[in-house]
N, C-alpha and C positions, 0 to 999 in steps of 0.2 A: 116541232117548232121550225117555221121556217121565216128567210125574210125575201119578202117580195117588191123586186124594182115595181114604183108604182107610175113614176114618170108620164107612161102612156094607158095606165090601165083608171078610167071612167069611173066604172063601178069600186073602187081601193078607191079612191081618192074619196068618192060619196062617203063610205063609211067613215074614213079618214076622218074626213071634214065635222061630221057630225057628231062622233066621239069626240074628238079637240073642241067643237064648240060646248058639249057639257062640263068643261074642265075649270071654266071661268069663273071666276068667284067663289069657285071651293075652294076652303080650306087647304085639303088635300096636295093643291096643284100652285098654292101660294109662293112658292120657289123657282115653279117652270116660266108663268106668266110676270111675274114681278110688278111691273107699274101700270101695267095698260097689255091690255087685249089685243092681238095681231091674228088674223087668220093667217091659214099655211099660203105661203106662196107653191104653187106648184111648177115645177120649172119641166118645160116640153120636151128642151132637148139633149138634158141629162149630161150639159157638158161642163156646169160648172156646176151644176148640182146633183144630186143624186139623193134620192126618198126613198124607201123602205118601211111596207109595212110587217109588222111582227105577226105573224100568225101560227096557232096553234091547233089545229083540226079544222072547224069551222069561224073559231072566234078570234075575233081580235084586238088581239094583245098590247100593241104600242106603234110604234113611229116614230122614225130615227131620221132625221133630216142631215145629208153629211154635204159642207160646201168643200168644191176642191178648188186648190190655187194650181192653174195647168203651168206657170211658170216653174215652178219648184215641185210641181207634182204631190203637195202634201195636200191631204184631206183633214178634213175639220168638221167633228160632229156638232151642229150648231142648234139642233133642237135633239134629246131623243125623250119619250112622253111613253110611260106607262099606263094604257085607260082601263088597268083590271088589278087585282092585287096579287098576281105572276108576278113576282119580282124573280122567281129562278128564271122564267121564260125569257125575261126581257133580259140577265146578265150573262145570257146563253148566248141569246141575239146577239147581244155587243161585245163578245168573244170570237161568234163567227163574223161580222162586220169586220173588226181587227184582223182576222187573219184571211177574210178574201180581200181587201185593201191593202194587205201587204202581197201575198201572194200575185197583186197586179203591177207591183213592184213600187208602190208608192213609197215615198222618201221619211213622209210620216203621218202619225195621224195622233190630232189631239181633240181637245174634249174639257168643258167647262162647267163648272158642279158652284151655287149659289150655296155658302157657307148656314150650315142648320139644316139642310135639304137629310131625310134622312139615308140618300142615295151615298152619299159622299162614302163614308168607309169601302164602298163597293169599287166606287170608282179609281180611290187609293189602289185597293189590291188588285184591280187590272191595269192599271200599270206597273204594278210591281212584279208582277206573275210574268208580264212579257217586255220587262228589264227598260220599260220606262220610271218617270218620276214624276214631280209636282215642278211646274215649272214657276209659276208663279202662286202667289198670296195677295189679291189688291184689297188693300184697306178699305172700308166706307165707298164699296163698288155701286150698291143699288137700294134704291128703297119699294120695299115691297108691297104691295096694293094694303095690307093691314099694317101699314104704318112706320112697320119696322126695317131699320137700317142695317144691310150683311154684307159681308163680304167674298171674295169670290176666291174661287182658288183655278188653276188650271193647269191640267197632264199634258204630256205628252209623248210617246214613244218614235225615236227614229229606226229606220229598217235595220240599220247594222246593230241595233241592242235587240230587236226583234229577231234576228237572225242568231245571235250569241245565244240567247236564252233556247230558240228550237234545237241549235247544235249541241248545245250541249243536254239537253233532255234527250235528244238522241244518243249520246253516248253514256245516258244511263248515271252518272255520277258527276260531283261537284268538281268543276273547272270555273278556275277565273279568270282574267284576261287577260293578267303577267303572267300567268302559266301557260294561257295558251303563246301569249307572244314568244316569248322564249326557245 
């Protein structure tokens, strides 16, 4: 499983496009699109944006849209779209995402899940695995193309929690942050 900058790549983007356009009015996908239908923006010069396809051998997996704010240097997954029923491929994906985003020393990175989606538990435990949280709960956020009213939750991990949680998995054993302070 890999993910692939799609920014300049023609042919990724074709698939891209086409996969996202079967996605509309399924059931399925009832959470990702919510009121109405956007096709992907594809942004050229990957400086506030950055795309990502999921790929697995030949096939493809998903699409992870991340916007960054170059002022604060934090990154924001603002679409990611699973077009196959890999769901381990696609929370691989967004593990290795997280940790080449930090390793490029961004400040943070968060991520927003429509409450019922059944992604959500998922998206809890990677934050919690790399010592982020749940940053907000907005009430009566969005109404969903089948009628139904959810609401929204949203992660997210900054570097010095992401860094806490690798240092101490490197030293093998449970430390906390008054112990380390100390």
């Amino acid at each position: 499983m890999e993910l692939i900058l799609i920014n300049q790549n023609e042919d990724l983007k074709k698939k891209v496009t086409l996969a996202y356009s079967k996605t509309w009015m399924n059931p399925k996908y009832k959470f990702f699109h919510q009121t109405f239908y956007s096709p992907i923006r594809f942004d050229e010069n990957g400086y506030d944006y950055e795309q990502y396809a999921v790929i697995k051998g030949e096939e493809l997996i998903g699409f992870i849209d991340v916007s960054i704010t170059q002022a604060l240097y934090v990154a924001s997954v603002g679409q990611a779209i699973n077009f196959t029923d890999d769901i381990v491929s696609m929370g691989v994906a967004l593990k290795q995402l997280i940790e080449m985003l930090f390793s490029r020393n961004f400040n943070k990175i968060s991520w927003r899940g429509i409450d019922g989606n059944p992604i959500i538990p998922s998206y809890r435990k990677i934050a919690e695995k790399y010592g982020g949280r749940q940053e907000s709960h907005e009430r009566y956020y969005t109404k969903l193309w089948d009628g139904t009213v959810a609401d929204s939750f949203s992660w997210g991990i900054l570097k010095e929690e992401y860094d806490f949680v690798q240092y101490r998995s490197r030293c093998n054993r449970k430390i906390d942050r008054e112990t380390l302070e100390d």
